[in-house]
Residue, then its C-alpha position, 0 to 999 in steps of 0.5 A: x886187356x880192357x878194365x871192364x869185368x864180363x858182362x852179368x850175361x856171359x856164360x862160359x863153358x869149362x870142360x875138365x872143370x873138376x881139374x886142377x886147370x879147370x876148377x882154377x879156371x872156373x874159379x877165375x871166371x867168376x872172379x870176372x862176373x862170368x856164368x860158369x857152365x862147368x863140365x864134369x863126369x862124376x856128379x858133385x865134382x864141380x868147384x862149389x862156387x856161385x855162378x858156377x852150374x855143374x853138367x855132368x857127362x862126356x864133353x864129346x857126347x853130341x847131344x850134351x855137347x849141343x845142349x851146354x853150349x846154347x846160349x855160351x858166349x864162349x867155351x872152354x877145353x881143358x880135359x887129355x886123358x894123359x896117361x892112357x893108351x894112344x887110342x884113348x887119347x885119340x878118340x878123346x881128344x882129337x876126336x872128341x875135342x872138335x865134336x864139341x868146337x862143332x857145337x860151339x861154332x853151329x850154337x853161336x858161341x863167339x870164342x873157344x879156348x883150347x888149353x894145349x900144351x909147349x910138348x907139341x913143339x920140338x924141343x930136341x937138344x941144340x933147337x934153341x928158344x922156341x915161339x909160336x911159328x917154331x917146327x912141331x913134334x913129329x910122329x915118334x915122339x910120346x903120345x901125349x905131344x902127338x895127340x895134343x899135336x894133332x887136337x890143335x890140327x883138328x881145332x884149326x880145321x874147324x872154321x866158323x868161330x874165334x880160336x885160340x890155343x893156350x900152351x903153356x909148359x909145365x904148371x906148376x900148383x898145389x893139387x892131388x891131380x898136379x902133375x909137377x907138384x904131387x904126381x912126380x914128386x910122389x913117382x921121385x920119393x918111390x922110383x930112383x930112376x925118376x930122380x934121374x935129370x940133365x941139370x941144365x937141361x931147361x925147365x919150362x914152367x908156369x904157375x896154375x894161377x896165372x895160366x888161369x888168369x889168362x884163360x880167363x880173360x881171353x875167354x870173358x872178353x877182356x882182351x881185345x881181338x885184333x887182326x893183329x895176332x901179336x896183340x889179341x884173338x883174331x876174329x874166325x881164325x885160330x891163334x897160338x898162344x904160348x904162356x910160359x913164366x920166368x927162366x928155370x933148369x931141372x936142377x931148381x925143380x929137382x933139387x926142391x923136390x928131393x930136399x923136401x923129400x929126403x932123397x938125393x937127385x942123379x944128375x946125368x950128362x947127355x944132351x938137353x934142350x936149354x933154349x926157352x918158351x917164348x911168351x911174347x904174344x901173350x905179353x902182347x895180350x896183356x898178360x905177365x906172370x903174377x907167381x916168381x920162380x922162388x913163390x912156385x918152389x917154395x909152394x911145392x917145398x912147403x906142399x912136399x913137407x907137409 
C-alpha cells in the first residue's frame, strides 16, 4: 500500500452505510481524507461524521443509482438482504447490484468494491484450505451462498471499470445487527439447538475492523493496481480477494459465547470442514490483520456480559 492518504477530492460511495460493515467502512474512509457518499434507506441513519453526506433510497433505483455516483471516484457495496426469501435476494442483490456497477461504470467511476462473502465457496468436510481459484457452492446449498455467488457472477459480466470482490468469513465486531457477536448469540442463549456444533470443525473469521481497513484502502486508492493480481486490482478486470485473520474452531466461538452467557454448548461428532480461508492475496495488497484471536473473543465475552 502507498503512505499517501486519498486525495481532499476523492468521493466514494458506501451502499449499506448504516450497517455494521458499512458504517465501519464510512468511518475508515474518512480516516483516509475521503468524501463519503453514504447510501441508506431510512433517513438520519448514516454514521454522523464530517465528510460523510447521507443519501437516502434504494441503491438499485436507476435514477438514484445515476445521480450518487456522478462525480465518485469510486463505489462501494455492502447491502444482502440476509435472511429473506431466495426472490428478495435475488432481485436485491443479483439484480440490484449490477444496476448500480452500471452506473458506475457508465459516470466514470474508477473502481467498485464488492463486499462478498467465503460462503460462496465449498466448504464440505475433507475440501481442505480454500483460495481464491477454489470449486464454488453449487445450487442446493443455502440462499445466502447461492445469491452471493451468483451477484459476484453478475459483477464479473459488468465490464468497463476496475473490480474487486472482498470475501471475507465471519466478521467478527461489536454491533445490534452483528451477526456472530449479537444475532447468534442471542439465537444460542434461546434455542438449545443453536448451541449445538462440531468442535473441530473450522471457524473462519475476521474482525469488522480490519475488514474495514482493507476496504477502505482499495477503494481510496492506496493500494496500488497491478497487472499482477497477486499484488494489487488489476485494471477493467474483476478481482477475488479473500480477507480472513488467524486460525480458529467452533469450540473457541462457542465456548466464548456460552461461558458468558451461562449456558453449556453440545458438541456433535459428524464430519466438519477444517481446512483454512487463505488470504495470501490480500497479504500481497498490503493487508495483515491488526485485531488477534483472543482481542476478538474477549470483545464478544465482555460485550455478552454486559
Amino acid at each position: 500500500m502507498t503512505e499517501s492518504s486519498a486525495t481532499p477530492s476523492a468521493v466514494v460511495v458506501v451502499t449499506g452505510a448504516n450497517g455494521l460493515v458499512g458504517s465501519r467502512i464510512c468511518g475508515a474512509l474518512v480516516e483516509r481524507g475521503a468524501r463519503v457518499r453514504a447510501v441508506v434507506r431510512r433517513p438520519g441513519t448514516a454514521p454522523a461524521l464530517a465528510g460523510v453526506e447521507e443519501w437516502v433510497g434504494d441503491f438499485y433505483d436507476p435514477d438514484l443509482a445515476a445521480n450518487v455516483v456522478a462525480g465518485a471516484s469510486a463505489v462501494v457495496t455492502t447491502v444482502h438482504p440476509m435472511g429473506s426469501g431466495l426472490e428478495t435476494q435475488h432481485r436485491i442483490a443479483v439484480e440490484g447490484t449490477p444496476v448500480l456497477a452500471k452506473a458506475a461504470r457508465d459516470a466514470g467511476v474508477e473502481r467498485l468494491l464488492h463486499i462478498s462473502t467465503a460462503g460462496v465457496y465449498d466448504r464440505s468436510p475433507g475440501v481442505g484450505d480454500v483460495d481464491e481459484a477454489s470449486p464454488l457452492v453449487t445450487d442446493d446449498a443455502d440462499a445466502y451462498a447461492v445469491t452471493k455467488r451468483d451477484t459476484d457472477a453478475a459483477l464479473a459480466e459488468v465490464e468497463g471499470l476496475t473490480r474487486v470482490l472482498l470475501r471475507p468469513p465471519a466478521i467478527l465486531g461489536r454491533g445490534e445487527t452483528s451477526i456472530w457477536n449479537s444475532v447468534r448469540p442471542a439465537a444460542i442463549r434461546d434455542d438449545e439447538k443453536a448451541r449445538h456444533a462440531v468442535p473441530e470443525k473450522t471457524f473462519a473469521w475476521v474482525h469488522v475492523d480490519d475488514l474495514a481497513a482493507f476496504a477502505a484502502d482499495v477503494a481510496s486508492g492506496r493500494v496500488e493496481p497491478s497487472a499482477d493480481p497477486e499484488r494489487g486490482p488489476v485494471p477493467g478486470a474483476c478481482t477475488v480477494v479473500n480477507v480472513a485473520a488467524g486460525p480458529a474452531t467452533a469450540r473457541d466461538y462457542y465456548e466464548t459465547v456460552t461461558a458468558a452467557l451461562g449456558v453449556e454448548p453440545v458438541w456433535e461428532d459428524t464430519p466438519a470442514w477444517t481446512g483454512r480461508i487463505l488470504a495470501r492475496r490480500a497479504h500481497g495488497w498490503g493487508w495483515a490483520p491488526t485485531v488477534d484471536l483472543t482481542r476478538a473473543l474477549a470483545e464478544i465475552d465482555q460485550g455478552l456480559r454486559a
